[in-house]
DRENMIPA-453345 format. One line per 10 residues: their letters; for each residue x, y, z of N, C-alpha, C. Coordinates in nm, 3 decimals. Each point is the difference from the previous one (the first is absolute). Last residue first. Layout:
// residues N
a> X Y Z X Y Z X Y Z  ...
END
This chain:
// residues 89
xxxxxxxxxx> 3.025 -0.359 18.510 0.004 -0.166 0.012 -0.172 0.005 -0.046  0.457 0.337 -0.056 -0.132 -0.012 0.007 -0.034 -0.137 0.000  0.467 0.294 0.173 -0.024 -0.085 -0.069 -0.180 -0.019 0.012  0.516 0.241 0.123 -0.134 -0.012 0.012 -0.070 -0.103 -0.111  0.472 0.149 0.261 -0.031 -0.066 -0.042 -0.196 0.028 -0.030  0.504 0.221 0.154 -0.099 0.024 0.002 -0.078 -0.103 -0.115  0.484 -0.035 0.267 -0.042 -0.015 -0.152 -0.165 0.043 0.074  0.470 0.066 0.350 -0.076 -0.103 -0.057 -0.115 0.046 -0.100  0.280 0.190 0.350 0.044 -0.039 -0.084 -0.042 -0.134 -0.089  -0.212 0.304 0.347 0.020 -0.135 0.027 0.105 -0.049 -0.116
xxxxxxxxxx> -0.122 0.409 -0.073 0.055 0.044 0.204 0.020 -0.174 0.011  -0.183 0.101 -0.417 0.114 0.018 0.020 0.110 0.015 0.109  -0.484 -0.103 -0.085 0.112 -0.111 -0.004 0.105 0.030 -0.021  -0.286 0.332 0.146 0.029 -0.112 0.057 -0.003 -0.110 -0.008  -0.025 0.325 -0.306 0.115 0.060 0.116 0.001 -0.130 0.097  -0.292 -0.014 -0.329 0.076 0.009 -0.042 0.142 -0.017 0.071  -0.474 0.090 0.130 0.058 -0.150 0.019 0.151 -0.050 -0.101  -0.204 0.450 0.039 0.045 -0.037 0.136 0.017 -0.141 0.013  -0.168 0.193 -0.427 0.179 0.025 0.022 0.026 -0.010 0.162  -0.448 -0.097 -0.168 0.104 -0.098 -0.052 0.167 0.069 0.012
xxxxxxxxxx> -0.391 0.096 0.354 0.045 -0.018 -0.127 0.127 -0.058 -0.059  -0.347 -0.112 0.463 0.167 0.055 -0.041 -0.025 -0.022 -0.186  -0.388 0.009 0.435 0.004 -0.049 -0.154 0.114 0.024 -0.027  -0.163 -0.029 0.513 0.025 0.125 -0.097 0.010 -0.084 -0.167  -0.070 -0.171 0.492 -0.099 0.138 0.008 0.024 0.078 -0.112  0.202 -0.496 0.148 -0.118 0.045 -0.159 -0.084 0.105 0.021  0.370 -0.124 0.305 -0.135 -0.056 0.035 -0.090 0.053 -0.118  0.463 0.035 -0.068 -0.017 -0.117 0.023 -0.111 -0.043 0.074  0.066 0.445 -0.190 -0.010 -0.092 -0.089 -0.026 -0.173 0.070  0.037 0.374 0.325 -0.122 -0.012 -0.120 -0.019 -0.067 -0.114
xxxxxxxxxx> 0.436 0.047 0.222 -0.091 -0.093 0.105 -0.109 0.002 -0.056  0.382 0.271 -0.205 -0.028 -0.164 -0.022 -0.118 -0.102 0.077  0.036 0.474 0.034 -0.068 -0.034 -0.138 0.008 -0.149 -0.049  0.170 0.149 0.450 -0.170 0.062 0.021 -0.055 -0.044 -0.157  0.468 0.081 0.066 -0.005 -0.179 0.074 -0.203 0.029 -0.053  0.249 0.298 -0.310 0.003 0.055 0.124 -0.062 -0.158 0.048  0.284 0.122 -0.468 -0.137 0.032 0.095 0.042 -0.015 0.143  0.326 -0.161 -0.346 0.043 0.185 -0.010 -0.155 0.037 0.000  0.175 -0.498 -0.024 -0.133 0.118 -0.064 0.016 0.120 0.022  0.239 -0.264 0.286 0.108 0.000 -0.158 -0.160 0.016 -0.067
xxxxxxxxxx> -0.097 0.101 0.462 0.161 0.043 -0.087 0.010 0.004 -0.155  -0.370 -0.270 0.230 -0.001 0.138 -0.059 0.085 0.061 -0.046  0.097 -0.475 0.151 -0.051 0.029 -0.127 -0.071 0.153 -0.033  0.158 -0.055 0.406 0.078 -0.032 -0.071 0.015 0.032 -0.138  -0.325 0.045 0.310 0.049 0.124 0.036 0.116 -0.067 -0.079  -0.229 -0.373 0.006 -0.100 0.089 -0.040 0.063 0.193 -0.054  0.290 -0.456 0.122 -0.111 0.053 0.070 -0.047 0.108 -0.100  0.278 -0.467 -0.098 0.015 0.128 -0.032 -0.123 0.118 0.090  0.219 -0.502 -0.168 0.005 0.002 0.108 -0.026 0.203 0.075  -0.087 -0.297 -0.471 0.126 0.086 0.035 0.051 0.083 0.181
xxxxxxxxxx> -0.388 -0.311 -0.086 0.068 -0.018 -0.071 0.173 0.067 0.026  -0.391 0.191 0.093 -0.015 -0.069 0.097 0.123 -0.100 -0.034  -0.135 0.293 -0.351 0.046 0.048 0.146 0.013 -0.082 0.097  -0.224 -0.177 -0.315 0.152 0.078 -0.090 0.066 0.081 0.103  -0.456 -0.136 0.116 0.071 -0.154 -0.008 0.201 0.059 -0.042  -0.378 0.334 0.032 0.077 -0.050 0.100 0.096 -0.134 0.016  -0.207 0.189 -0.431 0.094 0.108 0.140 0.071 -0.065 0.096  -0.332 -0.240 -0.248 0.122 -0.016 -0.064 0.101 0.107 0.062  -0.437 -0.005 0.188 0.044 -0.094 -0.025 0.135 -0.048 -0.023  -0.248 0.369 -0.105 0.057 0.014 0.105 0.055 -0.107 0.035
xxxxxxxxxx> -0.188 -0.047 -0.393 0.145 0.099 -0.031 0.018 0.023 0.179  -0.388 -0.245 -0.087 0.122 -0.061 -0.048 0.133 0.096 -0.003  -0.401 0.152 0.159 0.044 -0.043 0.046 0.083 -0.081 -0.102  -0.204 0.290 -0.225 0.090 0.092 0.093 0.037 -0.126 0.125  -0.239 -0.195 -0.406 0.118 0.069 -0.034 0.088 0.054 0.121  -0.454 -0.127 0.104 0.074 -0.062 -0.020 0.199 -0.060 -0.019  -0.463 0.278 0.003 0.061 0.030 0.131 0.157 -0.076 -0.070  -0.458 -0.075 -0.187 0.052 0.087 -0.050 0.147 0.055 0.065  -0.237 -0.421 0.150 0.092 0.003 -0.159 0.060 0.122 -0.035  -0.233 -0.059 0.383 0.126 -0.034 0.027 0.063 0.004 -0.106
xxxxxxxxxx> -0.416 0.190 -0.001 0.095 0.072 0.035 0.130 -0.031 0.053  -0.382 -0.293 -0.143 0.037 0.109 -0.159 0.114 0.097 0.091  -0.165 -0.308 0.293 0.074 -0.053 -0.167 0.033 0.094 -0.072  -0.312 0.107 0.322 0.164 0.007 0.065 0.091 -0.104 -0.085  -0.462 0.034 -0.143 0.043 0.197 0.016 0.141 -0.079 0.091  -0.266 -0.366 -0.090 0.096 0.042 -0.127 0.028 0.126 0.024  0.015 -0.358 0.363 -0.069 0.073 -0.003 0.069 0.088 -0.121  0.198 -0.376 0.079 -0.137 -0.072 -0.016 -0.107 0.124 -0.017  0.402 0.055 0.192 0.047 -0.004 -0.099 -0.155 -0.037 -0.047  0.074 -0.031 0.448 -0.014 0.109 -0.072 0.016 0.051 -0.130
xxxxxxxxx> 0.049 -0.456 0.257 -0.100 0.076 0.016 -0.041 0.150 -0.063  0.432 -0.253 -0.053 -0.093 0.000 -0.084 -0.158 0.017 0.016  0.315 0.157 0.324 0.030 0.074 -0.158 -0.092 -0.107 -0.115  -0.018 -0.146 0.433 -0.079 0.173 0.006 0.028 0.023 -0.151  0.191 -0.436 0.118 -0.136 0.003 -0.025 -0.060 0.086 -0.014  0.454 0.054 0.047 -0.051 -0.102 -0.083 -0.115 0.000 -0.044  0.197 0.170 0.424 -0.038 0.129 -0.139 -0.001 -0.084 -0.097  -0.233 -0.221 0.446 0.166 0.056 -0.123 -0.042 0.068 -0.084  -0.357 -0.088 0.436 0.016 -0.007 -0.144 0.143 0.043 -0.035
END
């Protein structure tokens, strides 16, 4: 089976619907971490630096072990020199 067919195998089940939806938010922003990092050609112990944290706080964010407030996503668009964008769909 592809993760094609598993993910919409599992999706079909509404208790792991309701927790991809709720989940959601924190993967898109890791997501957007890494893509913005990955991007700026930048390691992890990089992007901690210019956060003035520790490599260990960027890596939890980018496996969604943590929620970042709004002044840590602040900072890191400012470490990416780049615009904090949000938006409701």
């Amino acid at each position: 089976m592809d993760w094609n067919t598993h993910k919409k195998f599992l999706l079909e089940d509404k208790n792991f619907k309701k927790v991809v939806e709720k989940t959601r938010p924190e993967y898109e922003i890791a997501r957007a971490v890494i893509l913005a990092r990955i991007k700026q050609k930048m390691t992890q112990k990089e992007l901690a630096r210019k956060l003035k944290t520790k490599q260990s706080v960027v890596s939890r964010l980018e496996n969604v072990q943590t929620s970042p407030s709004l002044s840590f996503l602040k900072r890191l668009a400012a470490a990416f020199n780049s615009q904090l964008e949000v938006r409701f769909t």
